[in-house]
C-alpha positions in Angstrom: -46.8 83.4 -83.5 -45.4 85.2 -80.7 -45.2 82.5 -78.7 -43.4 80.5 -81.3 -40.9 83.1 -81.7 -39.4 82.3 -78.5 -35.4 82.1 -77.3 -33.3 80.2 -80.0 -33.1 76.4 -79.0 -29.1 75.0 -78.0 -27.8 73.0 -80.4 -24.8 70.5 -79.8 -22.2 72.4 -81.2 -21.6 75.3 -78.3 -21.4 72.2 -75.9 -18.3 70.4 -78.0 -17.2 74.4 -77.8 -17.5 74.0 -74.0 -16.1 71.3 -73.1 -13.0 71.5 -75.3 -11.0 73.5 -72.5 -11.9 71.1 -69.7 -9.8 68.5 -72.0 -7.2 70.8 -72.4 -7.2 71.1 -68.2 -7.2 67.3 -68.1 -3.9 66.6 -70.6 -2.1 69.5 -68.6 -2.8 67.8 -65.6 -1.6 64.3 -66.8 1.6 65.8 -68.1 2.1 67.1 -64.6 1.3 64.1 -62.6 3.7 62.3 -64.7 6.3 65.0 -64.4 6.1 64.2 -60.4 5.9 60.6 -60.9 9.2 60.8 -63.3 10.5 62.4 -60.6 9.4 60.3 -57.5 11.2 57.0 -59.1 14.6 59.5 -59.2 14.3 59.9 -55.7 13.0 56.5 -54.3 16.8 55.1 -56.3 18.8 57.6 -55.1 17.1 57.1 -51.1 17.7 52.9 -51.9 21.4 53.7 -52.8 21.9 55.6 -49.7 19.6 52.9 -48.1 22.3 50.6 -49.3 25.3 52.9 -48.1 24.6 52.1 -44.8 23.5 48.8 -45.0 27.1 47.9 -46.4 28.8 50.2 -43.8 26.7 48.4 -40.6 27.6 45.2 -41.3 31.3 46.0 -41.2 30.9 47.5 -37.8 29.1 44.2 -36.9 31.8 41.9 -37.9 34.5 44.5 -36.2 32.4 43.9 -32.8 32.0 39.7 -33.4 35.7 40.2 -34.2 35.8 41.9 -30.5 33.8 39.2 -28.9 35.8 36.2 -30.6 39.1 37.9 -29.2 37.9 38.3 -25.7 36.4 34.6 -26.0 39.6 33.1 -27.0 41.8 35.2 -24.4 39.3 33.9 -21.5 40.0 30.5 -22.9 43.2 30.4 -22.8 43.1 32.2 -19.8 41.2 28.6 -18.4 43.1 26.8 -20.3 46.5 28.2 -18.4 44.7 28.2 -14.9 44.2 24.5 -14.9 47.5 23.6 -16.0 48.7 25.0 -12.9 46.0 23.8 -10.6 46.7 20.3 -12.5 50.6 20.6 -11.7 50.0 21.6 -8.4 47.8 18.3 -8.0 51.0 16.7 -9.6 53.3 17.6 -7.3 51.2 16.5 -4.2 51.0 13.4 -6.0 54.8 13.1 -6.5 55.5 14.4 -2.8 53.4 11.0 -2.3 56.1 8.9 -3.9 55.9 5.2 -5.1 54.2 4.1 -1.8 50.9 4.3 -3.7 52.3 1.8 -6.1 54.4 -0.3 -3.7 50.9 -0.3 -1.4 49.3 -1.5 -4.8 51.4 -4.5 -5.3 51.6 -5.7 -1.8 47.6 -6.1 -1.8 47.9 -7.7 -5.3 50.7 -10.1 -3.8 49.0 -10.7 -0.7 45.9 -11.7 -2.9 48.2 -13.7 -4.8 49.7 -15.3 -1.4 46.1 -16.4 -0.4 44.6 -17.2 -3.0 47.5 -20.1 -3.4 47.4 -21.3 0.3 43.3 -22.1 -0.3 44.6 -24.1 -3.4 47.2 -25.8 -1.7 44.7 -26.4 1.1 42.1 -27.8 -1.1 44.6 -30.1 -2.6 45.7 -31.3 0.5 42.2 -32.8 1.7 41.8 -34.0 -1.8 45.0 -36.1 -1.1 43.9 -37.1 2.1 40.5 -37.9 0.8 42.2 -40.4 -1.6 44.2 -42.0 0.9 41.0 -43.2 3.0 39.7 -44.2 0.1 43.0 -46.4 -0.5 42.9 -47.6 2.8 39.3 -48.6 2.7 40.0 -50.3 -0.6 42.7 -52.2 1.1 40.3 -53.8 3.9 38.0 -55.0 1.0 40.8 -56.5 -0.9 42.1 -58.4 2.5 38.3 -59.2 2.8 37.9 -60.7 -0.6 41.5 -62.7 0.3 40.0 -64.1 3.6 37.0 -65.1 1.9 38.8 -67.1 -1.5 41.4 -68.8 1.6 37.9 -69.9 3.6 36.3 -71.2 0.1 39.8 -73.0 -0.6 39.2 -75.6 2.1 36.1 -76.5 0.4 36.8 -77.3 -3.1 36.2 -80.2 -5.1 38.9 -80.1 -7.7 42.4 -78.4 -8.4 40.2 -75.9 -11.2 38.5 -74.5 -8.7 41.9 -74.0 -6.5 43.6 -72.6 -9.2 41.5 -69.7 -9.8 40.5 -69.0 -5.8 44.3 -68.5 -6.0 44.5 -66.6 -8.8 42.0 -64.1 -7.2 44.0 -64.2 -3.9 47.2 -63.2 -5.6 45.1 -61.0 -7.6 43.7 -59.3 -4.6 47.6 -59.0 -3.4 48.2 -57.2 -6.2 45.6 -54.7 -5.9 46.9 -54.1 -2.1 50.4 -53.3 -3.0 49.3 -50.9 -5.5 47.3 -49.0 -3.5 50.1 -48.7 -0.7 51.8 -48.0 -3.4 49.7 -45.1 -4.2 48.9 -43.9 -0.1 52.9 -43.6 -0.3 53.0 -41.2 -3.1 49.4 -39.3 -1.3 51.7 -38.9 1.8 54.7 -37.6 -0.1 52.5 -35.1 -2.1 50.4 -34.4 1.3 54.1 -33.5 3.3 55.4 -31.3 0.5 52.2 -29.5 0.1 52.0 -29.0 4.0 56.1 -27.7 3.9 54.4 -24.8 0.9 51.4 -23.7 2.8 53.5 -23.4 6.3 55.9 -21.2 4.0 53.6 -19.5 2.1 51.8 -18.6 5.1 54.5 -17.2 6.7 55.7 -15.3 3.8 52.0 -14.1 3.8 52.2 -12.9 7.2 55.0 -10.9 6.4 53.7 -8.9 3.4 50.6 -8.4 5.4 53.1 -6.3 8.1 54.9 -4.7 5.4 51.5 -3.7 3.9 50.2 -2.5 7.2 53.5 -0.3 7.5 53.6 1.4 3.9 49.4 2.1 4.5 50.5 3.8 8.2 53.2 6.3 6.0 50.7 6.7 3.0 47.6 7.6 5.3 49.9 9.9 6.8 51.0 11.6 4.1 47.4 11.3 2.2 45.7 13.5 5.8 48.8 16.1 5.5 48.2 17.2 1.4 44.6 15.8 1.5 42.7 19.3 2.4 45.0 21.2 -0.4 44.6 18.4 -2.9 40.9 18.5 -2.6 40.4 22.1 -2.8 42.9 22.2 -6.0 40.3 19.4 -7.1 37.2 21.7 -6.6 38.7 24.4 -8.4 40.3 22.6 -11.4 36.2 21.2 -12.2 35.0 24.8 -11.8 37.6 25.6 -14.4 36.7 22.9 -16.6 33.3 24.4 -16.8 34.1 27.3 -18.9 36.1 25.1 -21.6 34.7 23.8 -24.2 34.7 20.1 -24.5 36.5 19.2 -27.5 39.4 22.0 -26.2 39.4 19.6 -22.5 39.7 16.4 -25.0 42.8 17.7 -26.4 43.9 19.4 -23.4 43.4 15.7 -21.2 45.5 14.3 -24.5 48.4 16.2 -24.3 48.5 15.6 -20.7 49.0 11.7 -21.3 51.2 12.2 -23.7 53.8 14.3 -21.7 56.1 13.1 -19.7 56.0 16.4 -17.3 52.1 16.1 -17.8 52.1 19.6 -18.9 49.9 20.3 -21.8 49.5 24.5 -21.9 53.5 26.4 -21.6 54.4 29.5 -21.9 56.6 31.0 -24.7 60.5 31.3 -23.0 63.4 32.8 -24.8 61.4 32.6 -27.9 60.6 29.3 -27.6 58.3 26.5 -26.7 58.0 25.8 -22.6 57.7 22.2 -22.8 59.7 20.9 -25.8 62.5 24.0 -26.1 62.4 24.1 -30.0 62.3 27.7 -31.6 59.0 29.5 -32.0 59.2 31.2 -35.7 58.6 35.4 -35.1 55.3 35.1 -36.7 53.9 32.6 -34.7 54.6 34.3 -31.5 53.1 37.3 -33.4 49.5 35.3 -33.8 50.1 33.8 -30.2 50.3 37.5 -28.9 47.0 38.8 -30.9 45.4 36.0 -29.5 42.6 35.3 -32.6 43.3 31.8 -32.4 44.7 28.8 -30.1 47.8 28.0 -32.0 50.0 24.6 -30.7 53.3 24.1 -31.3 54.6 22.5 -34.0 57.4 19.9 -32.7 55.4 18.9 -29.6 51.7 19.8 -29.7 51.3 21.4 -27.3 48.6 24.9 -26.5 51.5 27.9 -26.8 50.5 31.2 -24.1 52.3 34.3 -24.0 53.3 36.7 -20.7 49.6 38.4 -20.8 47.9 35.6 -20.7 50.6 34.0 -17.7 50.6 37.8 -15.9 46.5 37.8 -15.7 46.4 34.0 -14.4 49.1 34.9 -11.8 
Protein backbone atom coordinates (compact mmCIF):
# COMPACT_ATOMS: atom_id res chain seq x y z
CA UNK A 1 0.00 0.00 0.00
CA UNK A 2 2.80 2.19 0.56
CA UNK A 3 4.04 1.71 -2.52
CA UNK A 4 0.79 2.63 -4.18
CA UNK A 5 0.57 5.70 -2.25
CA UNK A 6 3.22 7.25 -4.29
CA UNK A 7 3.53 11.06 -5.82
CA UNK A 8 0.21 12.22 -7.37
CA UNK A 9 0.18 11.46 -11.24
CA UNK A 10 0.18 14.98 -13.77
CA UNK A 11 -2.82 15.40 -15.31
CA UNK A 12 -3.33 17.52 -18.59
CA UNK A 13 -4.70 20.39 -17.15
CA UNK A 14 -1.37 22.18 -15.40
CA UNK A 15 0.13 21.71 -18.90
CA UNK A 16 -2.77 23.90 -20.86
CA UNK A 17 -1.88 26.16 -17.41
CA UNK A 18 1.72 26.14 -18.79
CA UNK A 19 1.76 26.72 -21.89
CA UNK A 20 -0.93 29.50 -21.88
CA UNK A 21 1.89 32.33 -21.25
CA UNK A 22 4.21 31.08 -24.05
CA UNK A 23 1.04 32.07 -26.41
CA UNK A 24 0.67 35.15 -24.79
CA UNK A 25 4.74 35.69 -25.65
CA UNK A 26 4.05 34.62 -29.20
CA UNK A 27 0.87 37.26 -29.99
CA UNK A 28 3.16 40.01 -28.33
CA UNK A 29 5.77 39.14 -30.54
CA UNK A 30 3.59 39.19 -33.81
CA UNK A 31 2.15 42.50 -32.80
CA UNK A 32 5.69 43.70 -32.65
CA UNK A 33 7.08 42.26 -35.82
CA UNK A 34 4.18 43.85 -37.56
CA UNK A 35 4.61 47.13 -35.76
CA UNK A 36 8.32 47.15 -37.56
CA UNK A 37 7.11 45.85 -40.65
CA UNK A 38 4.22 48.80 -40.73
CA UNK A 39 6.98 50.77 -40.28
CA UNK A 40 9.60 49.44 -42.77
CA UNK A 41 7.04 50.06 -45.92
CA UNK A 42 6.88 53.96 -44.37
CA UNK A 43 10.37 54.17 -44.90
CA UNK A 44 11.18 52.05 -48.08
CA UNK A 45 8.22 55.06 -49.80
CA UNK A 46 9.62 57.81 -48.32
CA UNK A 47 13.68 56.48 -49.47
CA UNK A 48 11.83 55.77 -53.27
CA UNK A 49 10.45 59.46 -53.17
CA UNK A 50 13.79 60.75 -52.42
CA UNK A 51 15.14 57.95 -54.78
CA UNK A 52 12.94 59.80 -57.26
CA UNK A 53 14.06 63.43 -56.26
CA UNK A 54 17.16 62.87 -57.70
CA UNK A 55 16.51 60.84 -60.38
CA UNK A 56 14.25 63.85 -61.74
CA UNK A 57 16.97 66.40 -60.80
CA UNK A 58 20.00 64.24 -62.78
CA UNK A 59 18.48 64.10 -65.78
CA UNK A 60 18.12 67.79 -66.06
CA UNK A 61 21.76 68.24 -65.40
CA UNK A 62 22.20 65.72 -68.30
CA UNK A 63 20.21 67.44 -70.81
CA UNK A 64 21.93 70.95 -69.53
CA UNK A 65 25.42 69.13 -70.52
CA UNK A 66 23.94 67.44 -74.11
CA UNK A 67 22.71 71.04 -74.41
CA UNK A 68 26.59 72.04 -73.81
CA UNK A 69 27.83 69.54 -76.31
CA UNK A 70 25.19 70.40 -79.18
CA UNK A 71 26.31 74.12 -78.77
CA UNK A 72 29.95 73.47 -79.03
CA UNK A 73 29.11 70.94 -82.03
CA UNK A 74 27.28 73.50 -83.95
CA UNK A 75 29.86 76.46 -83.28
CA UNK A 76 32.75 73.97 -84.56
CA UNK A 77 30.46 73.48 -87.54
CA UNK A 78 30.00 76.51 -88.47
CA UNK A 79 33.29 77.29 -87.59
CA UNK A 80 34.17 74.55 -90.80
CA UNK A 81 31.59 75.70 -92.49
CA UNK A 82 33.08 79.54 -92.60
CA UNK A 83 36.83 78.18 -93.03
CA UNK A 84 36.06 76.63 -96.37
CA UNK A 85 34.21 79.38 -97.73
CA UNK A 86 37.23 81.24 -97.58
CA UNK A 87 39.68 78.62 -98.60
CA UNK A 88 36.94 78.05 -101.55
CA UNK A 89 37.10 81.86 -102.46
CA UNK A 90 40.54 82.02 -102.24
CA UNK A 91 40.62 79.00 -104.90
CA UNK A 92 38.08 81.39 -106.75
CA UNK A 93 40.09 84.04 -107.14
CA UNK A 94 43.24 82.10 -108.47
CA UNK A 95 40.84 80.78 -110.82
CA UNK A 96 39.60 84.25 -111.89
CA UNK A 97 43.33 85.73 -111.89
CA UNK A 98 43.39 82.78 -114.66
CA UNK A 99 40.87 84.60 -116.82
CA UNK A 100 38.89 83.18 -119.90
CA UNK A 101 42.16 81.55 -121.38
CA UNK A 102 40.93 78.25 -119.84
CA UNK A 103 37.81 78.66 -121.90
CA UNK A 104 39.25 80.29 -124.98
CA UNK A 105 42.07 77.19 -124.76
CA UNK A 106 38.83 74.93 -124.53
CA UNK A 107 37.27 76.07 -127.71
CA UNK A 108 40.35 76.24 -129.82
CA UNK A 109 40.98 72.33 -129.19
CA UNK A 110 37.17 71.80 -129.80
CA UNK A 111 37.53 73.92 -133.16
CA UNK A 112 40.70 72.40 -134.05
CA UNK A 113 38.91 68.96 -133.67
CA UNK A 114 36.23 70.39 -135.56
CA UNK A 115 38.87 71.67 -138.32
CA UNK A 116 40.16 68.10 -138.72
CA UNK A 117 37.78 66.11 -138.43
CA UNK A 118 36.20 68.03 -141.74
CA UNK A 119 39.47 67.98 -143.79
CA UNK A 120 39.48 63.80 -143.33
CA UNK A 121 35.79 64.05 -144.71
CA UNK A 122 36.58 66.20 -147.36
CA UNK A 123 39.53 63.96 -148.12
CA UNK A 124 37.55 60.86 -148.12
CA UNK A 125 35.21 62.44 -150.45
CA UNK A 126 37.66 63.45 -152.74
CA UNK A 127 39.09 59.85 -153.52
CA UNK A 128 35.52 58.68 -153.63
CA UNK A 129 35.14 61.19 -156.57
CA UNK A 130 38.16 60.23 -158.09
CA UNK A 131 37.38 56.63 -157.67
CA UNK A 132 34.26 57.25 -159.71
CA UNK A 133 35.87 58.95 -162.39
CA UNK A 134 38.14 55.80 -163.24
CA UNK A 135 35.44 53.89 -163.09
CA UNK A 136 33.71 56.32 -165.77
CA UNK A 137 36.62 56.25 -167.73
CA UNK A 138 36.92 52.58 -167.77
CA UNK A 139 33.22 52.37 -168.66
CA UNK A 140 34.02 54.51 -171.57
CA UNK A 141 36.71 52.09 -173.15
CA UNK A 142 34.04 49.30 -172.89
CA UNK A 143 31.46 51.31 -174.52
CA UNK A 144 34.05 52.33 -177.51
CA UNK A 145 34.81 48.48 -177.39
CA UNK A 146 31.29 47.39 -177.77
CA UNK A 147 31.01 50.25 -180.75
CA UNK A 148 34.12 48.80 -182.59
CA UNK A 149 32.85 45.48 -182.26
CA UNK A 150 28.76 46.22 -183.67
CA UNK A 151 30.87 48.58 -186.72
CA UNK A 152 33.13 45.11 -187.43
CA UNK A 153 29.76 42.87 -187.31
CA UNK A 154 28.07 45.53 -189.65
CA UNK A 155 30.19 44.55 -192.66
CA UNK A 156 28.88 41.16 -192.21
CA UNK A 157 25.27 41.21 -192.20
CA UNK A 158 22.78 39.60 -194.24
CA UNK A 159 19.78 41.93 -194.12
CA UNK A 160 18.89 45.63 -193.21
CA UNK A 161 17.18 43.96 -189.61
CA UNK A 162 20.19 43.02 -188.51
CA UNK A 163 21.89 46.68 -189.50
CA UNK A 164 19.25 48.45 -187.89
CA UNK A 165 19.73 47.20 -184.56
CA UNK A 166 23.91 46.88 -184.71
CA UNK A 167 23.14 50.60 -185.18
CA UNK A 168 20.85 51.08 -182.66
CA UNK A 169 23.46 49.54 -180.21
CA UNK A 170 26.21 51.81 -181.68
CA UNK A 171 24.26 54.98 -181.04
CA UNK A 172 23.22 53.39 -177.93
CA UNK A 173 26.78 52.85 -176.81
CA UNK A 174 27.26 56.77 -177.84
CA UNK A 175 24.87 57.60 -175.60
CA UNK A 176 26.21 55.85 -172.65
CA UNK A 177 29.73 57.68 -173.44
CA UNK A 178 28.48 61.10 -173.35
CA UNK A 179 26.82 60.52 -170.26
CA UNK A 180 29.55 59.35 -168.49
CA UNK A 181 31.75 62.43 -169.62
CA UNK A 182 29.08 63.97 -168.72
CA UNK A 183 29.36 62.73 -165.29
CA UNK A 184 33.62 62.77 -165.09
CA UNK A 185 32.81 66.58 -165.70
CA UNK A 186 30.69 67.15 -162.78
CA UNK A 187 33.46 64.41 -160.59
CA UNK A 188 36.11 67.06 -161.63
CA UNK A 189 34.10 70.07 -160.67
CA UNK A 190 33.13 68.54 -157.30
CA UNK A 191 36.93 67.04 -157.00
CA UNK A 192 38.38 71.07 -157.65
CA UNK A 193 35.96 72.66 -155.19
CA UNK A 194 36.53 70.12 -152.63
CA UNK A 195 40.44 70.44 -153.13
CA UNK A 196 39.92 74.73 -152.89
CA UNK A 197 38.05 73.62 -148.98
CA UNK A 198 40.62 71.27 -147.74
CA UNK A 199 43.70 73.76 -148.99
CA UNK A 200 41.54 76.45 -146.87
CA UNK A 201 40.57 74.52 -144.24
CA UNK A 202 43.94 73.42 -143.69
CA UNK A 203 45.26 76.58 -143.56
CA UNK A 204 42.75 77.95 -141.29
CA UNK A 205 43.70 74.75 -139.25
CA UNK A 206 47.18 75.68 -139.09
CA UNK A 207 46.39 78.86 -137.79
CA UNK A 208 44.18 77.83 -134.75
CA UNK A 209 46.76 75.29 -134.00
CA UNK A 210 49.37 78.51 -133.42
CA UNK A 211 46.93 80.40 -131.64
CA UNK A 212 46.30 77.34 -129.44
CA UNK A 213 49.90 76.77 -128.86
CA UNK A 214 50.10 80.63 -127.83
CA UNK A 215 47.12 80.79 -125.27
CA UNK A 216 48.48 77.12 -123.74
CA UNK A 217 52.30 79.00 -123.41
CA UNK A 218 50.27 82.09 -121.17
CA UNK A 219 47.92 79.54 -119.41
CA UNK A 220 50.87 77.06 -118.34
CA UNK A 221 52.47 80.11 -117.24
CA UNK A 222 50.03 81.38 -115.16
CA UNK A 223 48.82 77.65 -114.03
CA UNK A 224 53.06 77.06 -112.57
CA UNK A 225 52.81 80.72 -110.80
CA UNK A 226 49.26 80.02 -108.58
CA UNK A 227 49.67 76.21 -109.00
CA UNK A 228 51.62 75.48 -105.45
CA UNK A 229 49.02 77.90 -103.54
CA UNK A 230 46.03 76.49 -105.36
CA UNK A 231 47.02 73.02 -104.45
CA UNK A 232 47.74 73.58 -100.91
CA UNK A 233 44.23 75.67 -100.62
CA UNK A 234 43.01 72.27 -102.19
CA UNK A 235 44.55 70.02 -99.40
CA UNK A 236 43.23 72.03 -96.81
CA UNK A 237 39.65 72.72 -98.03
CA UNK A 238 39.23 68.35 -98.12
CA UNK A 239 40.73 68.25 -94.54
CA UNK A 240 37.94 70.75 -93.83
CA UNK A 241 35.34 68.83 -95.49
CA UNK A 242 36.10 66.01 -93.20
CA UNK A 243 34.65 67.44 -90.16
CA UNK A 244 31.23 68.35 -91.91
CA UNK A 245 28.65 66.38 -92.10
CA UNK A 246 27.54 65.32 -95.49
CA UNK A 247 24.10 66.47 -95.88
CA UNK A 248 25.44 70.14 -94.43
CA UNK A 249 28.45 69.84 -97.62
CA UNK A 250 25.36 68.89 -99.97
CA UNK A 251 23.69 72.05 -99.18
CA UNK A 252 26.80 73.90 -98.73
CA UNK A 253 28.09 72.62 -102.66
CA UNK A 254 24.25 73.88 -103.61
CA UNK A 255 24.43 77.22 -102.56
CA UNK A 256 27.66 77.46 -104.15
CA UNK A 257 26.14 76.75 -107.74
CA UNK A 258 23.52 78.82 -107.15
CA UNK A 259 25.46 82.00 -106.45
CA UNK A 260 26.69 84.08 -108.62
CA UNK A 261 29.82 85.20 -106.24
CA UNK A 262 29.91 81.39 -105.40
CA UNK A 263 29.66 82.25 -101.88
CA UNK A 264 27.45 80.14 -99.83
CA UNK A 265 28.37 80.91 -95.82
CA UNK A 266 28.38 85.24 -95.16
CA UNK A 267 28.64 87.04 -92.39
CA UNK A 268 25.96 89.24 -90.82
CA UNK A 269 26.94 93.23 -91.97
CA UNK A 270 25.10 96.26 -90.84
CA UNK A 271 22.39 93.98 -89.66
CA UNK A 272 22.13 92.24 -92.62
CA UNK A 273 22.74 89.37 -94.90
CA UNK A 274 26.56 89.31 -96.62
CA UNK A 275 25.54 87.93 -99.77
CA UNK A 276 22.07 89.17 -100.68
CA UNK A 277 21.98 92.70 -98.47
CA UNK A 278 18.31 92.20 -97.30
CA UNK A 279 17.60 93.04 -93.53
CA UNK A 280 18.17 90.33 -90.86
CA UNK A 281 14.99 90.66 -88.31
CA UNK A 282 16.70 91.37 -84.45
CA UNK A 283 15.66 87.97 -83.41
CA UNK A 284 17.27 86.09 -85.97
CA UNK A 285 20.52 87.62 -85.44
CA UNK A 286 19.75 86.80 -81.76
CA UNK A 287 19.52 82.83 -82.54
CA UNK A 288 22.50 83.27 -85.08
CA UNK A 289 24.56 84.75 -82.08
CA UNK A 290 23.55 81.77 -79.47
CA UNK A 291 24.53 79.57 -82.01
CA UNK A 292 21.87 76.41 -81.14
CA UNK A 293 21.11 76.04 -84.68
CA UNK A 294 22.42 76.71 -88.43
CA UNK A 295 19.88 79.21 -89.44
CA UNK A 296 19.89 80.52 -93.44
CA UNK A 297 18.66 83.45 -94.66
CA UNK A 298 15.46 83.85 -95.73
CA UNK A 299 15.62 85.96 -99.22
CA UNK A 300 18.72 84.09 -100.49
CA UNK A 301 19.42 80.84 -98.66
CA UNK A 302 22.21 81.19 -97.67
CA UNK A 303 24.29 79.74 -93.96
CA UNK A 304 24.12 83.26 -91.84
CA UNK A 305 27.69 83.58 -89.25
CA UNK A 306 28.13 86.18 -86.82
CA UNK A 307 31.64 88.22 -85.76
CA UNK A 308 32.59 85.18 -83.18
CA UNK A 309 32.34 82.70 -85.45
CA UNK A 310 34.45 85.21 -88.42
CA UNK A 311 36.96 86.47 -85.40
CA UNK A 312 37.89 82.58 -84.38
CA UNK A 313 38.35 81.54 -88.22
CA UNK A 314 40.48 84.62 -88.81
Amino acid sequence: MAKTKGEPIATSKPSKMAKKPAVKETTENKEAKETKEAKEPKKKVAAVKEDKRVEKVQPKAKAEGGDDKVEVSIEKKLIALYSLQQLDSQVDKIRIIRGELPLEVQDLEDEIAGLETRVENYIQETVEVEKSITEKKSFIKDCLALIKKYEDQQMNVRNNREYDSLTKEIEFQNLEIQLAEKRIKEFLLSFDIKKEEIDRFQKLLADRKNDLDIKKNELDDIIAETEKEEQDLITNTEKNRKFIEERLLTAYTRIRKNARNGLAVVQIERDACGGCFNKIPPQHQLDIRMHKKIIVCEYCGRILVDNEIVKSVH
